[in-house]
N, C-alpha and C positions, 0 to 999 in steps of 0.2 A: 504494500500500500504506500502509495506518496503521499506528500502532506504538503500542504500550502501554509504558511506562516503568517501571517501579518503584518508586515512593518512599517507602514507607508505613513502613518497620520503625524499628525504636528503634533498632537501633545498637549490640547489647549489647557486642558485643565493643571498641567503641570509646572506650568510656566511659574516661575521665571527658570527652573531649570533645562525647560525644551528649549531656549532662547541662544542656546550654544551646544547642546548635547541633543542627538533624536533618543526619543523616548526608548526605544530598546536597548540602548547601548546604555541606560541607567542602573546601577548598580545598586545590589541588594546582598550585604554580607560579603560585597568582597567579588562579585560574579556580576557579570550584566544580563540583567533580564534576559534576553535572547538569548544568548550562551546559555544560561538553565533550562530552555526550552530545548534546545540545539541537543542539548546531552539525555534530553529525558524522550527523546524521539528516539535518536540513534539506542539508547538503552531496551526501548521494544521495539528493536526490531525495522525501524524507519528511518532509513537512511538518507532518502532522496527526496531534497524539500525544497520548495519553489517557495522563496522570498521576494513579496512584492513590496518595494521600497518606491519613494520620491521626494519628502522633503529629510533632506541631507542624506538622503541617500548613498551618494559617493563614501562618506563616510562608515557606511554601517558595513557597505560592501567591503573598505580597505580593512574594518577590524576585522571579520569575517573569513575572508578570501572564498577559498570555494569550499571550507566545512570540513577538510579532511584533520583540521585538528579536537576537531567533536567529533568527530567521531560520521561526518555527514559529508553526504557530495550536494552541492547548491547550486541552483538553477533559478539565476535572478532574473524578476522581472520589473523594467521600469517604465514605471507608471509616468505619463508628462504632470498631473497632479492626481493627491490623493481621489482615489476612485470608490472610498468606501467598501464594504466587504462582497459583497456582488459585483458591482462594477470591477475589482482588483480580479476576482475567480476570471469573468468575461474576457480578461484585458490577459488575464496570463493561461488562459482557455489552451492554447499547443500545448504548454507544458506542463497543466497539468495532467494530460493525456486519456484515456478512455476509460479508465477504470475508478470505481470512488474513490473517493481521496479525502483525509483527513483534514479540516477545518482546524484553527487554533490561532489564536492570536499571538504577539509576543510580549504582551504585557501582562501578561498573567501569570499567578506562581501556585502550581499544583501539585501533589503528590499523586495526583491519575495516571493509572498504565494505560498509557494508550495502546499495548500491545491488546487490551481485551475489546478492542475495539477492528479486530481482524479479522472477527468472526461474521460481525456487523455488516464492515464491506463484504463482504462474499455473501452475505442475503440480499443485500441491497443491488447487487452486480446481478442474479439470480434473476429478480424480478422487476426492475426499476416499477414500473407501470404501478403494482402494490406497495411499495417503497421502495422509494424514494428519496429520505435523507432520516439522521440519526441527531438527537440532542444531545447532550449532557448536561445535568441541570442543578442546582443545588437549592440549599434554603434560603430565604431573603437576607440578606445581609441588612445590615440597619441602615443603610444610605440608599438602599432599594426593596424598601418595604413592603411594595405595591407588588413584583416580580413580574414577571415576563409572560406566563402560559403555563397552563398546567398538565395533569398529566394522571391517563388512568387504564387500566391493563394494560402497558408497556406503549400506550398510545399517546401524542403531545397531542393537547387539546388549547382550544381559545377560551375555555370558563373551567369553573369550578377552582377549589384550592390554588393557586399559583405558586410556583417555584420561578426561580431566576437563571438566567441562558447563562453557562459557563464558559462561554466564548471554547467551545471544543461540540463538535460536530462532525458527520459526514454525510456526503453530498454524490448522488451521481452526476457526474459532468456535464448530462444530455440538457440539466434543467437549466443552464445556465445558457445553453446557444440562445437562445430567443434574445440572449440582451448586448446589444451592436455594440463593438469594443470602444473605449472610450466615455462610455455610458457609466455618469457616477450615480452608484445605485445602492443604499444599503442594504442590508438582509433583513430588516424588519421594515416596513411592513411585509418585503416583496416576497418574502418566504409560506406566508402566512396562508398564503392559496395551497398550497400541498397541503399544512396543515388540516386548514377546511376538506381539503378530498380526502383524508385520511389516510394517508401515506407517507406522515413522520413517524415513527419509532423514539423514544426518549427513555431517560436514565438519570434516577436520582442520588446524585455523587454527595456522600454526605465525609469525605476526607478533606483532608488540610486543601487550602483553595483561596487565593488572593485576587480579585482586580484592583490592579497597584494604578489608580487613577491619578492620585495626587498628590502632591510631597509630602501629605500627611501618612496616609497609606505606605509611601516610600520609605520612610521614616522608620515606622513601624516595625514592615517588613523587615529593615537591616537590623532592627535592635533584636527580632527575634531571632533571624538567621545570624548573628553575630556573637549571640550570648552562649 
């Protein structure tokens, strides 16, 4: 399975330290963000990851190179601006290639094996038409109370109880052709129509799991990963 990355956004809520650093090359504990993703892929099993970058891009690419020192081989895609998470799949659509592919942002810090997520693509490859993409979902954190969608016999739903999207996902690639490259598009609402046809699959992750939004959270993060 390959996996698409995240890396393209500016960072707004992070500023002032997005203002000279792109957000994934932020360090938590001594490691940057992306690097603890970079190792938690290649560890199941996920080698081959297509990073969609553009503001400061140049940069993340020179810390990076092509991955073989994580343990990963990288296949960059640059965005002329950030394209949001649909629009980035659309824009780097060749490489991600034919088969599902794992979703993930790089601003997140999780303990999730995405290895048990290989099982998933290989149903979702099986049948697209019946599903069609995968969540991974957690509990409301206290800065998003309200959550995302919820979730009942292994199905994402639009009502009932809500959990919040864990920025980890998988996708078959077919659903993304309809949207012209260039096209900045986010995944919410746009995703939202499979859900209604019923053909998301979802997962309630209830391990260690950060969205490191803002230098508070950042903060955080290194006191805990530091101590």
């Amino acid at each position: 399975m390959r996996a698409i990355l995240f890396a393209a956004g500016r960072g707004e809520r992070m500023k002032p330290l997005t203002e000279s650093v792109p957000k994934a090359l932020l360090e938590a504990g001594g490691k940057a963000l992306i690097v603890r993703q970079l190792e938690c892929l290649a560890a199941a099993g996920i080698r081959d990851v297509v990073i969609n970058v553009a503001h400061f891009g140049e940069r993340i690419e020179a810390a990076l190179g092509d991955g073989s020192r994580f343990g990963a081989r990288i296949l960059w895609s640059r965005e002329p601006r950030p394209l949001e998470t649909a629009g980035a799949v659309a824009w780097a659509r060749s490489l991600v290639g034919p088969d599902p592919f794992l979703a993930v942002s790089a601003d997140i810090h999780t303990a999730y094996d995405y290895s048990r997520l290989a099982p998933v693509a290989e149903a979702i490859a099986r049948d697209p038409a019946r599903h069609a993409a995968h969540f991974v979902l957690v509990d409301n954190p206290a800065w998003h109370a309200k959550g995302d969608m919820g979730l009942e016999g292994g199905r994402v739903r639009r009502d009932g109880p809500t959990l919040t999207y864990a920025n980890i996902s998988v996708f078959h690639p077919v659903l993304f052709d309809g949207i012209e490259a260039g096209t900045r598009l986010a995944l919410f609402p746009w995703s939202y129509r499979f859900v209604d046809e019923g053909r998301v699959t979802g997962e309630r992750y209830s391990g260690e799991w950060d969205n490191v939004g803002t230098p508070a959270q950042l903060a955080a993060l290194d006191r805990r990963l530091s101590g």
